[in-house]
C-alpha positions as CSV (number, residue, x, y, z in Angstrom):
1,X,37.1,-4.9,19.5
2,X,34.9,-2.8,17.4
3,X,37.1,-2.0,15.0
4,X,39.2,-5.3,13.9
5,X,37.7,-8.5,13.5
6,X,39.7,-10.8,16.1
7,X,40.0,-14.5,16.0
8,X,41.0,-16.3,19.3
9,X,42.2,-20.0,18.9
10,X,44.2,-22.4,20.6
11,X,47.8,-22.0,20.0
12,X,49.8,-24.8,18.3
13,X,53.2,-26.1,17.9
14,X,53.7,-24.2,15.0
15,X,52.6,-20.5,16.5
16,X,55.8,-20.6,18.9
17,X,58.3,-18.8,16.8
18,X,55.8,-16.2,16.2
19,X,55.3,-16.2,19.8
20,X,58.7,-15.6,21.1
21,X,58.9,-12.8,18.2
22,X,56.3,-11.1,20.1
23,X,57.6,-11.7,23.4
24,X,60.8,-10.3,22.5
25,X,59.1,-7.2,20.8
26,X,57.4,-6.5,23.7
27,X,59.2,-7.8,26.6
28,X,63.0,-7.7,25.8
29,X,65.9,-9.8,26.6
30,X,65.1,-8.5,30.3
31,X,61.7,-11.1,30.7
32,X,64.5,-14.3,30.9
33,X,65.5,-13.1,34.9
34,X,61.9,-12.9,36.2
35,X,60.7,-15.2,38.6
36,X,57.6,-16.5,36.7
37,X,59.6,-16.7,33.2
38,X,62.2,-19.0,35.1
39,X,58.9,-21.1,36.7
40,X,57.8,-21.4,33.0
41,X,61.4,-22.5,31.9
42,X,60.9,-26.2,34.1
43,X,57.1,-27.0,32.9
44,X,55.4,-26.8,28.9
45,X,52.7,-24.5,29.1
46,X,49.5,-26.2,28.1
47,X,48.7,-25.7,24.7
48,X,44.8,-26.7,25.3
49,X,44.4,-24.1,28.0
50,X,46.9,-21.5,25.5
51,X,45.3,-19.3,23.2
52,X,46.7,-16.7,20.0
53,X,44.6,-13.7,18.9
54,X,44.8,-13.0,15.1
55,X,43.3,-10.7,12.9
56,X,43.1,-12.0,9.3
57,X,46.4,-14.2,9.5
58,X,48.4,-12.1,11.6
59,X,49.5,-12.9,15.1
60,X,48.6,-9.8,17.3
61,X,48.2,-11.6,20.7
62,X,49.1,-14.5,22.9
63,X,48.2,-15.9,26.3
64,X,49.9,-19.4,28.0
65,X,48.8,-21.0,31.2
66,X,51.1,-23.5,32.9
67,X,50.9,-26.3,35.2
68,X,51.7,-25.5,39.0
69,X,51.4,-26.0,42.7
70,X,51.0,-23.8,45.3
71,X,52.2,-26.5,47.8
72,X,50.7,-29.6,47.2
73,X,47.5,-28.2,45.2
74,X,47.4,-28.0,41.7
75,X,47.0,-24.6,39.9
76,X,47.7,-23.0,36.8
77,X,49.9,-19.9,35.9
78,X,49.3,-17.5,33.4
79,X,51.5,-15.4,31.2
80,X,53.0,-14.1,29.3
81,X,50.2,-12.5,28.2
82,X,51.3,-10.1,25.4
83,X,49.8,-7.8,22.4
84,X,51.4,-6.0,19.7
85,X,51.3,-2.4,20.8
86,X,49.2,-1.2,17.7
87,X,46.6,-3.4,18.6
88,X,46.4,-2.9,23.0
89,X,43.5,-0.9,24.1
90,X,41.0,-2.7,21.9
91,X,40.2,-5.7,23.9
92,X,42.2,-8.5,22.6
93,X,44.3,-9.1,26.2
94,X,40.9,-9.0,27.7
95,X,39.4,-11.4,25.2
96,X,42.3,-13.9,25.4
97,X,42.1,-13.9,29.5
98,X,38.0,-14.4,29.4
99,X,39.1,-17.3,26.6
100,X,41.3,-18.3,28.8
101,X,40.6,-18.7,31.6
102,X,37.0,-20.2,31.0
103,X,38.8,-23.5,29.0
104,X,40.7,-23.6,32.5
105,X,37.3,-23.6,34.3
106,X,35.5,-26.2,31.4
107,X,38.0,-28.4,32.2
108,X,38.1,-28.4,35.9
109,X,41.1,-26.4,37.1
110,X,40.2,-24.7,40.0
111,X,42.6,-21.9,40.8
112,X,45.0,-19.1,38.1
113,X,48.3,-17.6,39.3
114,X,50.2,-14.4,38.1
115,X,52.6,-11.7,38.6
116,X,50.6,-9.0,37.6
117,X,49.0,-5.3,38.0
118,X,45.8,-5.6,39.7
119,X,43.7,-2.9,38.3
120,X,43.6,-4.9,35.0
121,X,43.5,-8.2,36.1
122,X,41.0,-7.3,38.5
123,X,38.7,-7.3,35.9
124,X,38.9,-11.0,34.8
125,X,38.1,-11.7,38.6
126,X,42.3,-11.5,39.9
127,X,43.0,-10.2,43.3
128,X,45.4,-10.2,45.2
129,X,46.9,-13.1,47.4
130,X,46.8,-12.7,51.2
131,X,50.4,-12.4,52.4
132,X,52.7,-15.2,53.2
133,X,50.0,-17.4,51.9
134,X,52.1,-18.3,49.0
135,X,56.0,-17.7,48.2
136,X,57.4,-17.5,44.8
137,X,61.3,-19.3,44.2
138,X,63.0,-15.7,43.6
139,X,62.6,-12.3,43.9
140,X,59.0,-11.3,43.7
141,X,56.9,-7.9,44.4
142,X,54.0,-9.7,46.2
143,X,52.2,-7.0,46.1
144,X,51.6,-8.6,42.2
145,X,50.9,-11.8,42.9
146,X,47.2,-12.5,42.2
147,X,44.9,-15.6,42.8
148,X,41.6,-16.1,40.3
149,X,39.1,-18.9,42.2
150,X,37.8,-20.5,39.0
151,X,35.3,-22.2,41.7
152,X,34.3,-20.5,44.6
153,X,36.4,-20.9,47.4
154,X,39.2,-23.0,45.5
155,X,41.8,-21.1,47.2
156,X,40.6,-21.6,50.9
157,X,43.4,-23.4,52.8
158,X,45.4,-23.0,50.2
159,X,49.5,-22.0,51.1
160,X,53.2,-22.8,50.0
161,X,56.2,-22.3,47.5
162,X,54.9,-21.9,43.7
163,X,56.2,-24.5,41.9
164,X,56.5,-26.3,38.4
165,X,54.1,-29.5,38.6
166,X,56.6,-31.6,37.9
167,X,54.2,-34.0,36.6
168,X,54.3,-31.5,33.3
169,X,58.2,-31.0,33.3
170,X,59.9,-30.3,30.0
C-alpha cells in the first residue's frame, strides 16, 4: 500500500450495508448457494475478530471471521474477504487477513477455516487440510479448504463436519 493511505478498523453494526454493497459488487447473487455463505447464514460473524479497510472515508475492503467447529473443537471461519477491484493488488486483502487474523490469535483462538485459493492464502500461513480430515455440509472443492494453526499444532487431532457454533447462532 504505497500509494493510498489505508485505515483498517473493526467493523460495526453500521458498516453492514456498505458491506453487502460490496459483496454484491464483487460476488453476485451467485455467493448465496455456496457452502461457506450458507455456514455464515446460521452464526453472526464476530464483529471484534471483523475488520473494514477504508481510505479517507470510503469502504474499499472487508474481512468477517465466524464462529465454528470442526467436530467438537472450536474454530473460526473466514470470509468473505472482498476488495473493490480498483483497489486489489495494493495490499489491502493482505493487510485485513494479517489484521485479522492476529486479533484471532490475541484473543486465544487457535485454529482459521476457509474455502479458498492456496497460492494467496498461503501467504498468511493457509494450507491445505489433509483429506477426509474435515467435511463441509454441501458441495465443496476440498482441494480449497485451508486450515491456519494460530498456535502451533492447534489442528493436530483435529477431524469432523464444519459446523456453525451454535453457541453464536443468529
Amino acid at each position: 500500500m504505497n500509494d493510498v493511505a489505508l485505515t483498517i478498523l473493526h467493523e460495526t453494526q453500521a458498516d453492514g450495508p456498505a458491506i453487502e454493497r460490496l459483496h454484491e459488487r464483487t460476488f453476485g447473487p451467485g455467493r448465496y448457494a455456496k457452502t461457506a455463505y450458507r455456514l455464515r447464514e446460521q452464526v453472526a460473524h464476530s464483529l471484534d475478530l471483523s475488520f473494514t479497510a477504508r481510505v479517507g472515508s470510503l469502504l474499499v475492503g472487508s474481512v468477517r471471521l465466524s464462529p465454528v467447529r470442526i467436530g467438537e473443537a472450536k474454530a473460526l471461519l473466514l470470509g468473505p474477504l472482498t476488495v473493490e477491484p480498483p483497489f486489489r493488488d495494493r495490499g489491502v486483502g493482505r493487510a485485513l487477513l494479517e489484521r485479522a487474523l492476529n486479533d484471532a490469535r490475541a484473543k486465544g483462538h487457535r485454529i482459521v477455516l476457509l474455502v479458498g485459493d492456496e497460492p494467496y492464502y498461503s501467504q498468511v500461513g493457509f494450507k491445505k487440510v489433509p483429506k477426509g480430515r474435515a467435511t463441509m455440509p454441501g458441495p465443496v472443492d476440498y482441494n480449497r479448504l485451508l486450515v491456519a494453526e494460530l498456535e502451533s499444532g492447534a489442528f493436530e487431532g483435529v477431524s469432523g463436519t464444519i459446523r456453525p457454533d451454535w453457541d453464536h447462532a443468529r
